[in-house]
N, C-alpha and C positions, 0 to 999 in steps of 0.2 A: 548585464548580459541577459537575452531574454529567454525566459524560459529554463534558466539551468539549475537542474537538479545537483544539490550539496548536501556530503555528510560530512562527518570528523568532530573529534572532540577540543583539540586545543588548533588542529591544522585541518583548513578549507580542502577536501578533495570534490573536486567539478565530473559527478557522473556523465554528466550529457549537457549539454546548451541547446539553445534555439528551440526545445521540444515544444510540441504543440499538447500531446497526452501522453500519460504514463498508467501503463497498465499494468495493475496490482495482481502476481499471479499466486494462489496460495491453494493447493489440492485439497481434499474434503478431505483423504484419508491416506496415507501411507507417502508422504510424513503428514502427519497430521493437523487437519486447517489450525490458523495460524492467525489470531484475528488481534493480538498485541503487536507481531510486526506487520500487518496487514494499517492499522493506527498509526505506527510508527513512520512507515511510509507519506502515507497521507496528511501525517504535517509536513513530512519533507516537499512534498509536492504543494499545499495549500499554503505553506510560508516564500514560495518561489512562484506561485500564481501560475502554476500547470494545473489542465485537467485532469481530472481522476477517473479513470475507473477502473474495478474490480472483476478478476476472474476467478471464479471459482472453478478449478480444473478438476480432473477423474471422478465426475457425476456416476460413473458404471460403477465407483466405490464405496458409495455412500450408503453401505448399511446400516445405520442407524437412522438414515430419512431426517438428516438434518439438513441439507444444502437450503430447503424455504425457509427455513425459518434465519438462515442467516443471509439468504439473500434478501428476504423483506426487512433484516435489520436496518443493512447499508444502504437498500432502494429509499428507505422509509429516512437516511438522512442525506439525501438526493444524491447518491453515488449512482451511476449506470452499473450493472452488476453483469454480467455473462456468466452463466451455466455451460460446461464443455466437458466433452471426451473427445479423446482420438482414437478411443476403440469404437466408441458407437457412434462417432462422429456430430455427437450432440454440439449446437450451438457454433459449429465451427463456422457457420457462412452469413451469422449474425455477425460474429466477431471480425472478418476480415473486411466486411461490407462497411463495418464501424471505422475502418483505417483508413480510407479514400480522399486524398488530397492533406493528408499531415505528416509529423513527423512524430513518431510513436515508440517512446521506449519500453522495453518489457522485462520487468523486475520483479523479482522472489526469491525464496528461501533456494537449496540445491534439492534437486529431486522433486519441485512439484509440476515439470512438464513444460517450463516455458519455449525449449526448443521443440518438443514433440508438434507444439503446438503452432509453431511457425512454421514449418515441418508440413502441418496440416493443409495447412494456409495456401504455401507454398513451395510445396516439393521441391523445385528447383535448386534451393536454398542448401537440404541438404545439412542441415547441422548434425556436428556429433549429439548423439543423444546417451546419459549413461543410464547405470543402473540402481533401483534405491539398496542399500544395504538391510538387509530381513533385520539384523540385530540389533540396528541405532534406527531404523527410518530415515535413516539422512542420505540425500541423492550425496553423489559423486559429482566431482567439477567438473563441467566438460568443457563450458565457455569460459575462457579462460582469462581474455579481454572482451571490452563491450564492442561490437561489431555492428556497424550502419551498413544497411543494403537498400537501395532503390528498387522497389517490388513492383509497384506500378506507377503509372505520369505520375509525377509531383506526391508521391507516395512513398515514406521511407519507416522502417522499422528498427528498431536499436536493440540487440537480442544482449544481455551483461550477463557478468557471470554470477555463479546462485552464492547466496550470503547466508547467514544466522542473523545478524544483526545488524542493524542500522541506527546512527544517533544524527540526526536532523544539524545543522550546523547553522551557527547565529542566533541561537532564538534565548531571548534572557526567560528567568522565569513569569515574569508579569507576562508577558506577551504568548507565552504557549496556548495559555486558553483562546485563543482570538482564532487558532488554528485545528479548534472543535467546536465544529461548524452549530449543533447542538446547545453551544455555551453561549451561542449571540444576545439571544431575548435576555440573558439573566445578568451579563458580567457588567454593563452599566449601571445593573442596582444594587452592586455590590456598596457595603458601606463606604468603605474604603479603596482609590481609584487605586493603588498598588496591591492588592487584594491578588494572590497567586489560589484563593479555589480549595487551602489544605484546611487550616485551625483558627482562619480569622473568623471576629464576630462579625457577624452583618454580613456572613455571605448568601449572595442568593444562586449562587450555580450549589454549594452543598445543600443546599434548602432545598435548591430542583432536585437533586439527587435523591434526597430524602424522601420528596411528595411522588415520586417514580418518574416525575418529569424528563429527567437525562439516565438512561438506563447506567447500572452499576457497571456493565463490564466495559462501556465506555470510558467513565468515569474512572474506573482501576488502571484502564490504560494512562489517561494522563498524571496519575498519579507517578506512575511506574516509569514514566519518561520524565516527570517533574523532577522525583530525585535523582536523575541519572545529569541534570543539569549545574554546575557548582558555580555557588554562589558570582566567584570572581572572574569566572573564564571569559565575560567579554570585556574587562575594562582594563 
């Protein structure tokens, strides 16, 4: 099936088929950017050979003046990145200009604005949008199933509803590295071809780690998804 987005642990759930991009939504602040399911995602997508890219949404939040430095993170490992607000309307007519002639699903955490921001887009549309709760940071559900709308010719967007977590379906542990984009140059010179990147000798992705060559929080991430994988679950 081409293009379809899968998660599940021991059972295959089919987000989406045929997608052409999937847009990665994660707010800078309240709930708070999210850059381990922001990873999480992006194998789900680079293991099913969907485009990726990232949104970084509520730029008008970002008091501590970090959005550059984590958009030159993922620019810098060739992800498209978007900067947005829907209060100061930052980046919105970069982002819809980027949807023209595909089929674009748009996934994240609850409460970081993926409906505000389609919303934005396209008024028309009209989604419920809720509110973040002050005492957890965590949005409220309002999309409740994943929803396709045809916006313009041959233009459709897939608005789903917000999650905590996501675990990538099918992927054994040898094979997770192949799906950090990052680990390319080094996982062929690994000593050993079943080399999974944790406590073997001869590895050269923890060697890049070490020389600063694959950044740690990268690296944390697949680690972090590595154990959530068990041993037996595909055979």
């Amino acid at each position: 099936m081409r293009g379809s987005l899968k998660r599940g642990e021991r059972i295959e759930q089919i987000i989406a088929a045929n997608l052409d991009s999937i847009y990665i939504v994660s707010s800078i602040n309240f709930p708070k950017f999210n850059n381990r399911f922001i990873d999480r995602v992006i194998v789900a997508a680079e293991s099913s050979h969907i485009d990726v890219k990232i949104v970084i949404n509520k730029s008008d939040l970002d008091e501590k003046n970090i959005i550059k430095d984590w958009e030159l993170f993922y620019s810098n490992l060739g992800y498209k990145v978007f900067v947005t607000s829907t209060l100061s309307k930052t980046g919105i007519e970069q982002l819809k200009s980027s949807l023209h002639g595909k089929i674009n699903l748009f996934w994240g955490q609850s409460g970081v604005g993926k409906s505000s921001l389609l919303n934005a887009m396209y008024p028309e549309l009209n989604f419920a949008v809720g509110e973040v709760s002050e005492a957890s940071s965590r949005g409220r559900h309002t999309t409740v199933t994943g929803i396709m709308k045809l916006v313009e010719e041959n233009t459709y967007i897939i608005d789903t509803p917000g999650i905590r977590e996501i675990d990538p379906y099918g992927i054994k542990k040898e094979d997770l590295g192949h799906y950090f984009v990052e680990f390319s140059d080094y996982i062929h010179q690994c000593k050993f071809n079943t080399c999974i990147h944790e406590h073997e000798p001869g590895c050269a992705v923890v060697k890049a780690v070490e020389e600063g060559k694959i950044s740690i929080e990268r690296y944390e991430s697949y680690l972090n998804l590595l154990n959530t994988i068990e041993e037996d679950m595909f055979f």
